[in-house]
C-alpha positions in Angstrom: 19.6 -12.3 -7.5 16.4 -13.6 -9.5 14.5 -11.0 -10.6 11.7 -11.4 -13.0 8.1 -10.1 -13.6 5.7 -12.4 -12.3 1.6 -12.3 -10.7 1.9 -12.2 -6.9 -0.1 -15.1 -5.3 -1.7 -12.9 -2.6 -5.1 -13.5 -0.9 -6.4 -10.9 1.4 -9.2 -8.1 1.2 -8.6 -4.3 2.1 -10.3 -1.8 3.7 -8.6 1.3 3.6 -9.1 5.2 4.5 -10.3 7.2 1.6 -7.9 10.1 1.8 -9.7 13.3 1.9 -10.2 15.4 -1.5 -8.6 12.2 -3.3 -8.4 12.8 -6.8 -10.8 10.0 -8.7 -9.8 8.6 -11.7 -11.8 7.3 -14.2 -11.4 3.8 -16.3 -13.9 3.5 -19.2 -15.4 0.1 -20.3 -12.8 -2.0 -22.0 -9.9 -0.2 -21.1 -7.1 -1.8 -18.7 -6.5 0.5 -15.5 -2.8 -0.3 -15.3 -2.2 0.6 -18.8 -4.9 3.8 -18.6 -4.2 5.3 -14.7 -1.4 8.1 -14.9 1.7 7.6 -13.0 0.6 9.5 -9.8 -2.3 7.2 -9.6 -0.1 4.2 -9.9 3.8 5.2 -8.4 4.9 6.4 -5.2 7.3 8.4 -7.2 6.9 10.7 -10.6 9.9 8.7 -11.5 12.0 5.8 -11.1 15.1 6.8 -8.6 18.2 5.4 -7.3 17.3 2.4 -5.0 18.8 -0.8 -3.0 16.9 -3.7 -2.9 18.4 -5.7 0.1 17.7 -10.0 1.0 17.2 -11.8 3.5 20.3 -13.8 2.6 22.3 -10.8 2.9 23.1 -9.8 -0.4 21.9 -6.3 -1.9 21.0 -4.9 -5.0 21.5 -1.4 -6.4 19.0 -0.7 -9.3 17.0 1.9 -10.7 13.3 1.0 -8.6 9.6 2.9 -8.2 6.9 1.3 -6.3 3.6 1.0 -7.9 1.0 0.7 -5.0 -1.7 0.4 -7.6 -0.5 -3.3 -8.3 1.4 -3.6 -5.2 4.5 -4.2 -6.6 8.0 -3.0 -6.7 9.2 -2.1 -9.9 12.7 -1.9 -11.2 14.6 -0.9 -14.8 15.8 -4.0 -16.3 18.7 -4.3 -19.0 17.0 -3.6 -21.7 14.8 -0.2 -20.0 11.7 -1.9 -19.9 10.0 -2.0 -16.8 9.8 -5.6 -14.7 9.0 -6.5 -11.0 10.5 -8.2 -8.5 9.2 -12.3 -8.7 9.4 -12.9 -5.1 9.1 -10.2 -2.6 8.7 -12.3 0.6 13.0 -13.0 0.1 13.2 -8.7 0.6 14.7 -7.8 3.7 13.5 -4.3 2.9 14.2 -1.6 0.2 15.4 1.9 0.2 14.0 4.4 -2.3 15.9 8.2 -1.2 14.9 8.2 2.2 11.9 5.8 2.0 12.4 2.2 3.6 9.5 0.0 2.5 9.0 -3.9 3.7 7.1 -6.6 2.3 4.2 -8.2 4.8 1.4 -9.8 2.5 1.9 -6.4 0.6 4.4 -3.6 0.5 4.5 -1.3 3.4 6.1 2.0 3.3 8.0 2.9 6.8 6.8 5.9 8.6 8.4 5.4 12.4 10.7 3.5 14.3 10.8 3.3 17.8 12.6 0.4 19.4 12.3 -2.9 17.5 9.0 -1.5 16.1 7.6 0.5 13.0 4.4 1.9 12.2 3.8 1.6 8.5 1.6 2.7 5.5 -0.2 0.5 3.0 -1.4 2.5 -0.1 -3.5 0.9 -2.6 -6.2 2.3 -5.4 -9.6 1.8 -4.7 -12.0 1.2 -7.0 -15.4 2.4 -6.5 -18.5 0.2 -8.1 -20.8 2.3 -6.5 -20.1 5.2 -8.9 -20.2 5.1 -12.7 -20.0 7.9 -15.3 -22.9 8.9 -17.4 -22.9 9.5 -21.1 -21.8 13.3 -20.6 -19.1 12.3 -18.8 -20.5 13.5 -15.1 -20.3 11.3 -12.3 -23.6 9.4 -11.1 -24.0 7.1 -8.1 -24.3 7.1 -4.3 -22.8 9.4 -2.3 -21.1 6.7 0.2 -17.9 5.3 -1.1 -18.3 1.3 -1.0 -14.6 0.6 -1.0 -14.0 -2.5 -3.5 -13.1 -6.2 -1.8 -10.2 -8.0 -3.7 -10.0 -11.8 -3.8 -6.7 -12.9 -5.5 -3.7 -10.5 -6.4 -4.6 -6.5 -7.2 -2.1 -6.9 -9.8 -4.0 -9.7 -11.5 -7.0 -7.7 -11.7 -5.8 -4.7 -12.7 -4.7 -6.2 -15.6 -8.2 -6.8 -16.2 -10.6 -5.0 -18.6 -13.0 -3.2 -16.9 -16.7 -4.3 -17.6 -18.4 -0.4 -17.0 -16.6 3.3 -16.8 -15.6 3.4 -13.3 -13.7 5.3 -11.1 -10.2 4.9 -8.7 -9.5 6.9 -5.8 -6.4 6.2 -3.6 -6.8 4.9 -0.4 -4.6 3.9 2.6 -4.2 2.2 5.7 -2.1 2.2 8.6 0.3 -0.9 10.3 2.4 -1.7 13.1 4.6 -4.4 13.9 8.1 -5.5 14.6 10.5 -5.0 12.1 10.8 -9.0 11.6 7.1 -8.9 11.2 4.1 -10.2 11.8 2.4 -6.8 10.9 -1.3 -6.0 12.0 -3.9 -3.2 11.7 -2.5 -0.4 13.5 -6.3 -0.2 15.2 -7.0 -1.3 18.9 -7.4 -4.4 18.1 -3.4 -5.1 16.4 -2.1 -2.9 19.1 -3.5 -5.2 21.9 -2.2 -8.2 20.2 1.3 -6.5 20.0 1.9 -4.5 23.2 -1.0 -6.8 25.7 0.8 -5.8 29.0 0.1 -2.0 28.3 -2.8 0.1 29.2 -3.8 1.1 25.8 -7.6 1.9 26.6 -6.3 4.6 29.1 -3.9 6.5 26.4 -6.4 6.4 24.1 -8.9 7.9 25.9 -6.8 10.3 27.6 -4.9 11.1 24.2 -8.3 11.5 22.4 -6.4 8.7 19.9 -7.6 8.9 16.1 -6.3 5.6 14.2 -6.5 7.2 11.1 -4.3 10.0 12.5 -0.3 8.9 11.9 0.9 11.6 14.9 -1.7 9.7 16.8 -0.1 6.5 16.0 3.2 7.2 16.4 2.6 9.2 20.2 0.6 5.6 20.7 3.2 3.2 19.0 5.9 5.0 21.5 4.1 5.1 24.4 3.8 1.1 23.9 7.2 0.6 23.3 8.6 2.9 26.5 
C-alpha cells in the first residue's frame, strides 16, 4: 500500500454550520495554524487509535490512524513515529477508527446512518473567521455575524500558511447524503431531490417540521426516502 504525506489537489468552497457555543481559537500574525491549533481543534480524536484503512482493490491496512478535519486529512503513525498522511485518499474504500466509519468524497466524511444502500454523513472542517480580529489586549473586536471563510485550493495547503493578522478558528460542520458508492450531495432539499426524485419530500418536510441542520431530522428524512 503507498502511503506517503502529500498536498491534496482539492478544489471546492465550504459553507458550513457554525456549531453553537463553538470554542474560537486564536492564530496570531506569523504563526502557522496547523502547527499552533491544539489537537481538539485539529483531530477527531485526543489521540491516535487502533484503525483499518481498507481499498478499493480489496486489500486492508491495520495502522495506528486519527483524522485531522482541520486539513482534511487522515493521518497515520509511520515506522519511525512521526506523523504522515495518506497520499491518495480517493483509492480508500472507507476507514474504521473504533466505531467510526469515515469515506472519502472530495473530502473525508464521517458516517452517521445507514439505511439501505444509503448514509447520511458529517463533514467537519475549521472555519476561519476574517471578520474578527484580536486587539492589542488580547479581546476580540469585529462584527458580530460570522462570515464563514471560502477556500480555493486544498485547506491543507493553506493551513500550512502563515497567517497575515491574529485571527480566529471556530469549528464548523455540514451534513451529506449519498449512496455508499458515492456521488455525495448536501444533505439540503436540494441533494435530497436529486437522490430520492420519485418521493414526496416537500410533504415530509413540512409535515415533519424538517430542520437540515438537525441530524435526527435527517436521518427520520433519509429513511423515509429510502422506505
Amino acid at each position: 500500500m503507498n502511503i506517503r504525506f502529500t498536498l491534496a489537489l482539492l478544489i471546492f468552497f465550504v459553507q458550513p454550520i457554525i456549531a453553537q457555543n463553538a470554542i474560537e481559537y486564536p492564530v496570531k500574525v506569523g504563526e502557522i495554524p496547523s502547527q499552533v491549533l491544539p489537537n481538539e481543534a485539529m483531530y477527531v480524536s485526543p489521540v491516535f487509535k487502533k484503525g483499518i484503512v481498507f481499498l478499493k482493490d480489496g486489500t486492508a491496512t491495520n495502522m495506528m490512524l486519527n483524522y485531522n478535519f482541520l486539513l482534511d486529512e487522515m493521518h497515520f503513525i509511520g515506522n519511525n513515529n512521526d506523523t504522515l498522511a495518506i497520499a491518495e485518499p480517493v483509492l480508500i474504500k472507507y476507514a474504521v477508527i473504533d466505531s467510526m466509519e469515515f469515506l472519502f468524497d472530495k473530502g473525508y466524511l464521517t458516517v452517521l446512518f445507514t439505511t439501505g444502500k444509503y448514509k447520511l454523513a458529517l463533514r467537519q472542517q475549521m472555519i476561519q473567521l476574517p471578520d474578527k480580529t484580536r486587539s492589542g489586549y488580547n479581546i476580540a473586536t469585529g462584527s458580530s455575524s460570522i462570515t464563514t471563510y471560502g477556500f480555493i485550493g486544498s485547506r491543507s495547503q493553506i493551513y500550512h500558511l502563515e497567517v497575515k493578522k491574529d485571527v480566529f478558528f471556530m469549528q464548523g460542520k455540514s451534513y451529506y447524503v449519498g449512496a455508499a458508492t458515492g456521488p455525495f450531495v448536501k444533505a439540503n432539499k436540494k441533494g435530497f431531490y436529486f437522490l430520492f426524485e420519485g418521493k414526496n419530500i416537500s410533504q415530509f418536510v413540512k409535515e415533519h417540521h424538517v430542520n437540515f441542520n438537525k441530524q435526527e431530522d435527517l436521518k427520520a428524512l433519509l429513511q423515509f426516502c429510502v422506505e
